[in-house]
TIVO-2410 file (N, C-alpha, C; in nm, 3 decimals):
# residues 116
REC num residu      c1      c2      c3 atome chaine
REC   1      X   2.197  -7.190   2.756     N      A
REC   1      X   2.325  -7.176   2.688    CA      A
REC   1      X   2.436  -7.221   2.782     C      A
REC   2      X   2.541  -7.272   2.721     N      A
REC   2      X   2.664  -7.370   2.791    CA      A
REC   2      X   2.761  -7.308   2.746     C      A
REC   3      X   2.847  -7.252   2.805     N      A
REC   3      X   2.988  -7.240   2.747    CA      A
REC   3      X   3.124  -7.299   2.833     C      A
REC   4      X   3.141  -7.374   2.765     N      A
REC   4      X   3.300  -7.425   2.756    CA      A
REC   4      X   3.423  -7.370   2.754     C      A
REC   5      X   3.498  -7.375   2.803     N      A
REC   5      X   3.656  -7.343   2.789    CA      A
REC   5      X   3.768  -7.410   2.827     C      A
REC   6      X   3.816  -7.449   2.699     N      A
REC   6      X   3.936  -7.535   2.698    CA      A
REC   6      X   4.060  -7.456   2.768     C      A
REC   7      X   4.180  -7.557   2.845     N      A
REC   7      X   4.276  -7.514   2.813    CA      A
REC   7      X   4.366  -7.644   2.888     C      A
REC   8      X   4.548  -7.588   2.866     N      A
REC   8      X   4.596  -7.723   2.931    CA      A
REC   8      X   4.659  -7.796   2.864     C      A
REC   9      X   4.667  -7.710   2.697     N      A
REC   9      X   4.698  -7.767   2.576    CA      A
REC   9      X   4.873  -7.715   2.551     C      A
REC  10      X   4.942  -7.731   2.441     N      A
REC  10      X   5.062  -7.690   2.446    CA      A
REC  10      X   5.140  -7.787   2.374     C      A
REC  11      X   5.290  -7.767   2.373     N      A
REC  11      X   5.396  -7.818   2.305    CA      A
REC  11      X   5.498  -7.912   2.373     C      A
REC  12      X   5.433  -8.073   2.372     N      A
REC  12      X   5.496  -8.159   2.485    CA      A
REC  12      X   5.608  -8.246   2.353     C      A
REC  13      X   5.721  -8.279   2.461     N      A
REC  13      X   5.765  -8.442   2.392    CA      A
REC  13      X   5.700  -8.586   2.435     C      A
REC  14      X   5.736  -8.662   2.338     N      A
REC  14      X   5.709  -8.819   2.353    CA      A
REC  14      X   5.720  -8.836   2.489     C      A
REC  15      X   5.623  -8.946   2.528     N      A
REC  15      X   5.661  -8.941   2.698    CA      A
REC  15      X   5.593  -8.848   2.810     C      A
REC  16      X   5.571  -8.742   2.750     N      A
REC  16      X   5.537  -8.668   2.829    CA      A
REC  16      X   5.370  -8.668   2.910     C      A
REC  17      X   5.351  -8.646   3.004     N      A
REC  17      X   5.211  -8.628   3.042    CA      A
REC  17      X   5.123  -8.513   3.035     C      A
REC  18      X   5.008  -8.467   3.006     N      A
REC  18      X   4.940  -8.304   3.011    CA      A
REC  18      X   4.829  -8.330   3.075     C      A
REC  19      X   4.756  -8.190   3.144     N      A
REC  19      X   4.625  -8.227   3.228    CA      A
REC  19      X   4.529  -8.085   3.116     C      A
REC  20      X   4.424  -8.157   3.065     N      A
REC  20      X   4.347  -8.077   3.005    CA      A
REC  20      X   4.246  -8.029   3.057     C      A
REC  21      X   4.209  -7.916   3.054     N      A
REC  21      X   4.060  -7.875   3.152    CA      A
REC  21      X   3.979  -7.819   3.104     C      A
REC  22      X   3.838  -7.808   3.143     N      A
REC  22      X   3.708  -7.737   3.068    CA      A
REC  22      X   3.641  -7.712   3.189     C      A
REC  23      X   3.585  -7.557   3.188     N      A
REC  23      X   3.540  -7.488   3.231    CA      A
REC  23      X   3.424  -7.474   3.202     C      A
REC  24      X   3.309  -7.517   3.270     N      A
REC  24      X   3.143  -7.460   3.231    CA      A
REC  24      X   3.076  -7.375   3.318     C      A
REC  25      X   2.997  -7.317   3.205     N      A
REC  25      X   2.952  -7.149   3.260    CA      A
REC  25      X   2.855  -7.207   3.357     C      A
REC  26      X   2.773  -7.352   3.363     N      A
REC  26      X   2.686  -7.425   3.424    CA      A
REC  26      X   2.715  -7.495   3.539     C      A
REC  27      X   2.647  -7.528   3.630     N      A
REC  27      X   2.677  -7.652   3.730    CA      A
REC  27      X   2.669  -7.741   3.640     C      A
REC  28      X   2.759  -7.816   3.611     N      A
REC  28      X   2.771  -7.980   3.534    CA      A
REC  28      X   2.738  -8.046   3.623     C      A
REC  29      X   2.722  -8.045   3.725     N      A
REC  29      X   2.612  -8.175   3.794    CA      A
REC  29      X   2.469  -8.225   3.740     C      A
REC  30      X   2.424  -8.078   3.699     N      A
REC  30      X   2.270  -8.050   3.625    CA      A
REC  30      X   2.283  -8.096   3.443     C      A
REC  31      X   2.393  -8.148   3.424     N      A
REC  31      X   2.429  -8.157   3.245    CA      A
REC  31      X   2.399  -8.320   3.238     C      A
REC  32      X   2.341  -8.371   3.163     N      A
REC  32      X   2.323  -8.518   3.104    CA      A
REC  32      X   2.435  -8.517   3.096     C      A
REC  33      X   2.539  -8.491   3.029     N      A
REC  33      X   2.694  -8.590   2.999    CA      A
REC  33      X   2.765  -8.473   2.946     C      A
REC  34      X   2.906  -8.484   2.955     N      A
REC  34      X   2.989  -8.436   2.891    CA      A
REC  34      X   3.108  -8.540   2.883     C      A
REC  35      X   3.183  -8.459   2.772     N      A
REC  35      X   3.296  -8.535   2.719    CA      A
REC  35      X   3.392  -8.488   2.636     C      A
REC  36      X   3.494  -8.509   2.576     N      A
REC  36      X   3.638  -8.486   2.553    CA      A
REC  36      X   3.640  -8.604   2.400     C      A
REC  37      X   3.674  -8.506   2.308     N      A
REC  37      X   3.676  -8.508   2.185    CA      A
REC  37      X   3.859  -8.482   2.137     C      A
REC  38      X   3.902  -8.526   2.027     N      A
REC  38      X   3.999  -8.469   1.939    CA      A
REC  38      X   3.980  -8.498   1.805     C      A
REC  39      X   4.050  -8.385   1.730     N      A
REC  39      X   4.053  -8.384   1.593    CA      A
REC  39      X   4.196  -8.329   1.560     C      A
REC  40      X   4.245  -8.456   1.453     N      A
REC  40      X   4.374  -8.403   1.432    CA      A
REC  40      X   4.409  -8.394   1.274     C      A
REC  41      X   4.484  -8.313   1.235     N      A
REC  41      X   4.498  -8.280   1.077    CA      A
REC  41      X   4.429  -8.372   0.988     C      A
REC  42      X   4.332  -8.278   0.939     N      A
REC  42      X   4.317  -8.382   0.815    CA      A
REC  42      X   4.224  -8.489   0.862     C      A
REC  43      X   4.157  -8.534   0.987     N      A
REC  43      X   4.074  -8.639   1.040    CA      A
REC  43      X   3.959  -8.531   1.065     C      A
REC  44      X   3.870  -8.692   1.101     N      A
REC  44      X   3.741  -8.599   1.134    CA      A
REC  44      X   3.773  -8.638   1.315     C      A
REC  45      X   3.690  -8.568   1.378     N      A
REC  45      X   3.668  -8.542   1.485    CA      A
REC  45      X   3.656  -8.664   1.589     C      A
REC  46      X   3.708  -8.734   1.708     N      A
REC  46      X   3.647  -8.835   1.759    CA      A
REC  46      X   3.632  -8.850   1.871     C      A
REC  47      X   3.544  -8.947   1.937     N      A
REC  47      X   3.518  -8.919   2.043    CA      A
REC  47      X   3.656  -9.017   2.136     C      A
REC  48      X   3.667  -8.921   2.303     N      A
REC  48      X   3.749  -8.973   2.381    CA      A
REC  48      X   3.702  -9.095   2.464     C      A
REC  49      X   3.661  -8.967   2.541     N      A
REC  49      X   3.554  -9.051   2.690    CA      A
REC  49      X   3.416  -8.963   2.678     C      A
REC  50      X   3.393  -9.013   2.771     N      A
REC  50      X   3.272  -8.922   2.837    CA      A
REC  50      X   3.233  -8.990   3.019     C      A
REC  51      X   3.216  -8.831   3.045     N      A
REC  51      X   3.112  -8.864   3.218    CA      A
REC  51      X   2.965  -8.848   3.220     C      A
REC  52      X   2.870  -8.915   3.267     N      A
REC  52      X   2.738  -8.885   3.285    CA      A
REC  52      X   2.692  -8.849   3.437     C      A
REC  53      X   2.610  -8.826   3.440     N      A
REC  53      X   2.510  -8.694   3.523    CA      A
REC  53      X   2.574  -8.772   3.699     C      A
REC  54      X   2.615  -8.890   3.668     N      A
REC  54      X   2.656  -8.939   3.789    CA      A
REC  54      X   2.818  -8.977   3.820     C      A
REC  55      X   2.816  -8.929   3.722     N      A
REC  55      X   2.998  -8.899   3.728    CA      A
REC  55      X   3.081  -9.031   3.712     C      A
REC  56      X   3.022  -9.118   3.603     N      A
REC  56      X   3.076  -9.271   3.590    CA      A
REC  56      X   3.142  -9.247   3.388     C      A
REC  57      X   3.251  -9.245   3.380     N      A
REC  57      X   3.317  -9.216   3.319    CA      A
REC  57      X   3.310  -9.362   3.196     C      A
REC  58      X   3.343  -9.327   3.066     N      A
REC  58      X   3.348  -9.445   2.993    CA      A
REC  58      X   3.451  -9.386   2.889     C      A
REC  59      X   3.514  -9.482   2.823     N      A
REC  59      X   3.639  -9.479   2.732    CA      A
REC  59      X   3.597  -9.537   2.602     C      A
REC  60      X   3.653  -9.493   2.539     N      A
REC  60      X   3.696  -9.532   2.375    CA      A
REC  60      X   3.820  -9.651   2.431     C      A
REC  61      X   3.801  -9.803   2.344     N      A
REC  61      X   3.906  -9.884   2.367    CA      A
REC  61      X   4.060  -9.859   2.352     C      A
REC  62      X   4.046  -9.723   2.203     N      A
REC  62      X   4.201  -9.744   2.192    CA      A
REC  62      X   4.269  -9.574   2.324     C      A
REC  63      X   4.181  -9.562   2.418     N      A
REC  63      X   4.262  -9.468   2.456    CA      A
REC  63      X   4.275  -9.462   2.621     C      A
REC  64      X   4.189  -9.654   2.635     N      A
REC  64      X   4.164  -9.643   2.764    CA      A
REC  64      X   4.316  -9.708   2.838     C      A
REC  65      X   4.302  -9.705   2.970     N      A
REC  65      X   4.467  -9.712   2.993    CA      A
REC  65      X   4.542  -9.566   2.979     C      A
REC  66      X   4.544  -9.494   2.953     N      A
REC  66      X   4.677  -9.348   2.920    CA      A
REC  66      X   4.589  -9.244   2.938     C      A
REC  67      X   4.476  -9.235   2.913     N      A
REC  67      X   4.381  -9.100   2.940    CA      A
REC  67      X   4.282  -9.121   3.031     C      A
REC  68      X   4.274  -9.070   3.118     N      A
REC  68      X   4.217  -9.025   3.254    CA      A
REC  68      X   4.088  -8.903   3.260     C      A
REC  69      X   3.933  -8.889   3.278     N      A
REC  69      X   3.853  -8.854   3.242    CA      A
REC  69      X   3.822  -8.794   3.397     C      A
REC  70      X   3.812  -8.700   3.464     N      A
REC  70      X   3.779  -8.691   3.581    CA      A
REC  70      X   3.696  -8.549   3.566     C      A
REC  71      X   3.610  -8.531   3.709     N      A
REC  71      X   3.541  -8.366   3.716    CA      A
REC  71      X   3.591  -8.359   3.855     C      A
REC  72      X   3.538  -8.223   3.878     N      A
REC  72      X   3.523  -8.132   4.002    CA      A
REC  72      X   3.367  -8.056   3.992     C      A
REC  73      X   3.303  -8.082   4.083     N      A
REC  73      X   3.197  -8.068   4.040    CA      A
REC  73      X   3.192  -7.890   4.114     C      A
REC  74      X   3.270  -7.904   4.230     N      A
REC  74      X   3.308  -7.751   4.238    CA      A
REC  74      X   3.356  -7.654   4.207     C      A
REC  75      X   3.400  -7.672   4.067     N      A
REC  75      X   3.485  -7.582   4.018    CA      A
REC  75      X   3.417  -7.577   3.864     C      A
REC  76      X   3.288  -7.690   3.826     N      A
REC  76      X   3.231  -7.735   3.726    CA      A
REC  76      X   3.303  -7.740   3.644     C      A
REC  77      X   3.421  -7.812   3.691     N      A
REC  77      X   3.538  -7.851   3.527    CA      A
REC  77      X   3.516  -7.985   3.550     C      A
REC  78      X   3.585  -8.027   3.407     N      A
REC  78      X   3.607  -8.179   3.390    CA      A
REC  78      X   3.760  -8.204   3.300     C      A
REC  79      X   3.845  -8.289   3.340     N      A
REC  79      X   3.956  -8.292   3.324    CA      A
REC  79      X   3.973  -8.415   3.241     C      A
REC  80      X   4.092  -8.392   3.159     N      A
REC  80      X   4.148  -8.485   3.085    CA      A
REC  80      X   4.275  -8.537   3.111     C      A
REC  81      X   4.337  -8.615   3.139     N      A
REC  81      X   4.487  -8.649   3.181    CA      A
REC  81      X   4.487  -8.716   3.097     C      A
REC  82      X   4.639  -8.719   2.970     N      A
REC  82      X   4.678  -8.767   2.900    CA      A
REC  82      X   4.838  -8.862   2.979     C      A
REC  83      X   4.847  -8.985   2.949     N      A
REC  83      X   4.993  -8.961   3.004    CA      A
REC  83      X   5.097  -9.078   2.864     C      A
REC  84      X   5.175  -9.084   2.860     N      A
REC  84      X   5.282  -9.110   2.761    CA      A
REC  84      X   5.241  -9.058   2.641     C      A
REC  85      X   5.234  -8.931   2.632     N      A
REC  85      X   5.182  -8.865   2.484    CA      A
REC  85      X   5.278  -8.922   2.370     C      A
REC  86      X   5.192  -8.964   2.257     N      A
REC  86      X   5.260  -9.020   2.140    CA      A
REC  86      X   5.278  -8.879   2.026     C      A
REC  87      X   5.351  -8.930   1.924     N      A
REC  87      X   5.304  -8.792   1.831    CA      A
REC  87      X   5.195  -8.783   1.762     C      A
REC  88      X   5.068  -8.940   1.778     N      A
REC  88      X   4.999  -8.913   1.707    CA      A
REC  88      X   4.893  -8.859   1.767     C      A
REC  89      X   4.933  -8.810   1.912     N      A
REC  89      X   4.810  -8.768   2.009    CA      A
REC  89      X   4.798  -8.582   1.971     C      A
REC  90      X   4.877  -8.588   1.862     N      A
REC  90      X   4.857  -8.445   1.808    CA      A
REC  90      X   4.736  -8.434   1.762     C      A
REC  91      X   4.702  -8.325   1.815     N      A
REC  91      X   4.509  -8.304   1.755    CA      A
REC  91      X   4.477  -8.180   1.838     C      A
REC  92      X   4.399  -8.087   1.765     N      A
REC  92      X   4.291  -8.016   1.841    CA      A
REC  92      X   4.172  -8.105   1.966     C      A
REC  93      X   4.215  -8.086   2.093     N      A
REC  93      X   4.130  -8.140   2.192    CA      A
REC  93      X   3.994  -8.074   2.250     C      A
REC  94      X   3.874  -8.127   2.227     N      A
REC  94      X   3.752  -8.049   2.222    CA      A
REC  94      X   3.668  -8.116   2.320     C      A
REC  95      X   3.600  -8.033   2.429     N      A
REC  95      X   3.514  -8.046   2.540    CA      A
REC  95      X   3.370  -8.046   2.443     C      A
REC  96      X   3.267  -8.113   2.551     N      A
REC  96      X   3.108  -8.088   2.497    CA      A
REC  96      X   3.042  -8.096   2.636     C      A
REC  97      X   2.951  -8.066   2.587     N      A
REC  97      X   2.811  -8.083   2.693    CA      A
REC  97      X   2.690  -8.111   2.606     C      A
REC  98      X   2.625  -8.205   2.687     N      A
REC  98      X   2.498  -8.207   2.688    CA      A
REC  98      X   2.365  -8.212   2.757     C      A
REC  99      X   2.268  -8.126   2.764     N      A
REC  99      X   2.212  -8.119   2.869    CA      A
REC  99      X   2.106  -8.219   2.862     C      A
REC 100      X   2.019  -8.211   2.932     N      A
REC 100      X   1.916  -8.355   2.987    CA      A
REC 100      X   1.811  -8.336   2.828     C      A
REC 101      X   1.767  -8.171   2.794     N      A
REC 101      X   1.690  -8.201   2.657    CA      A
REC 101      X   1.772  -8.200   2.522     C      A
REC 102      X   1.942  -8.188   2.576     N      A
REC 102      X   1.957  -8.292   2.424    CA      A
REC 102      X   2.054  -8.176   2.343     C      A
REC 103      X   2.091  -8.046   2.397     N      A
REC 103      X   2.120  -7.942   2.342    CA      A
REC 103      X   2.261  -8.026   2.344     C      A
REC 104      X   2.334  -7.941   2.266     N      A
REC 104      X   2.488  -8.009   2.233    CA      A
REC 104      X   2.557  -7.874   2.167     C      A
REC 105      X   2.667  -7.861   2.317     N      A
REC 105      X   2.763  -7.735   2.329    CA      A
REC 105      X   2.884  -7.771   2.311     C      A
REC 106      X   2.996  -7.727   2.250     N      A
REC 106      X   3.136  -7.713   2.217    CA      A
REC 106      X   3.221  -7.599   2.275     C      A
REC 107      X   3.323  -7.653   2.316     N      A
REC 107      X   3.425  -7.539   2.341    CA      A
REC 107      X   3.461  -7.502   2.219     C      A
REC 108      X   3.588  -7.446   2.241     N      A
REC 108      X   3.676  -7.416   2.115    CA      A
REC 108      X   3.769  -7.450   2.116     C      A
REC 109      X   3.851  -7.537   2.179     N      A
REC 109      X   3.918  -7.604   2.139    CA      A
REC 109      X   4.065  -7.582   2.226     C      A
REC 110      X   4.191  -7.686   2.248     N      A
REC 110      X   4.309  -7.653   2.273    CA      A
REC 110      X   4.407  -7.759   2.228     C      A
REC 111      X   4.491  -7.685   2.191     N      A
REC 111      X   4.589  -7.784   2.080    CA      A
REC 111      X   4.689  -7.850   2.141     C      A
REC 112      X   4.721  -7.984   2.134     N      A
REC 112      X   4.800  -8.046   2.172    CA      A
REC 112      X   4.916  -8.115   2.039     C      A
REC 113      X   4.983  -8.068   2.072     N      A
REC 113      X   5.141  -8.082   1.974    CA      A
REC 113      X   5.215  -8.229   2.048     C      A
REC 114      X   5.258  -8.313   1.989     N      A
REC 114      X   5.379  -8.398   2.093    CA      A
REC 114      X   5.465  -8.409   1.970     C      A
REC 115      X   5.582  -8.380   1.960     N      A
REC 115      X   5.708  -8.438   1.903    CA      A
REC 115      X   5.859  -8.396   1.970     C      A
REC 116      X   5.969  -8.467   1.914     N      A
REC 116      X   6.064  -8.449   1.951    CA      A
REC 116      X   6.157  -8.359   1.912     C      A
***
């Protein structure tokens, strides 16, 4: 069992930058991959980035450039840096894990607001 915990989330303006973080109950060194999800009103869910077991990070095209995917393998978080938040970067922001046989864990989530 994996547990996640979001946070880092909040009520930014346009412009603004946020650092998102997830917390695992696990050494994430030992996790096949994790990654950084959002879902925003009314959409379905999508994927950000993701890091694998060797800590080599990959992007979604429309978000590469402005969001920043990093870990700490000592602290077994993995971080999200958003920077010129738009308003459409409004969405529930969601961590995962997955371990080497395939299990697939969710946080719960932290909300990111941007308007003026």
């Amino acid at each position: 069992q994996v547990q996640l915990v979001e946070s880092g989330g909040g009520s930014v303006q346009p412009g603004d930058s946020l650092r998102l973080s997830c917390v695992a109950s696990v050494t994430i060194s030992s996790l096949y991959a994790m990654g950084w999800y959002r879902q925003a009103p009314g959409k379905q869910r999508e994927l950000l980035a993701t890091i694998d077991s060797n800590g080599k990070s990959n992007y979604r095209e429309h978000v590469r450039g402005r969001f920043t995917l990093s870990r700490d393998n000592d602290k077994n978080a993995i971080y999200l840096d958003i920077n010129d938040l738009k308003p459409e970067d409004t969405a529930d922001y969601y961590c995962d894990a997955r371990t080497w046989s395939l299990d697939h864990y969710w946080g719960q989530g932290t909300q990111v607001t941007v308007s003026s």
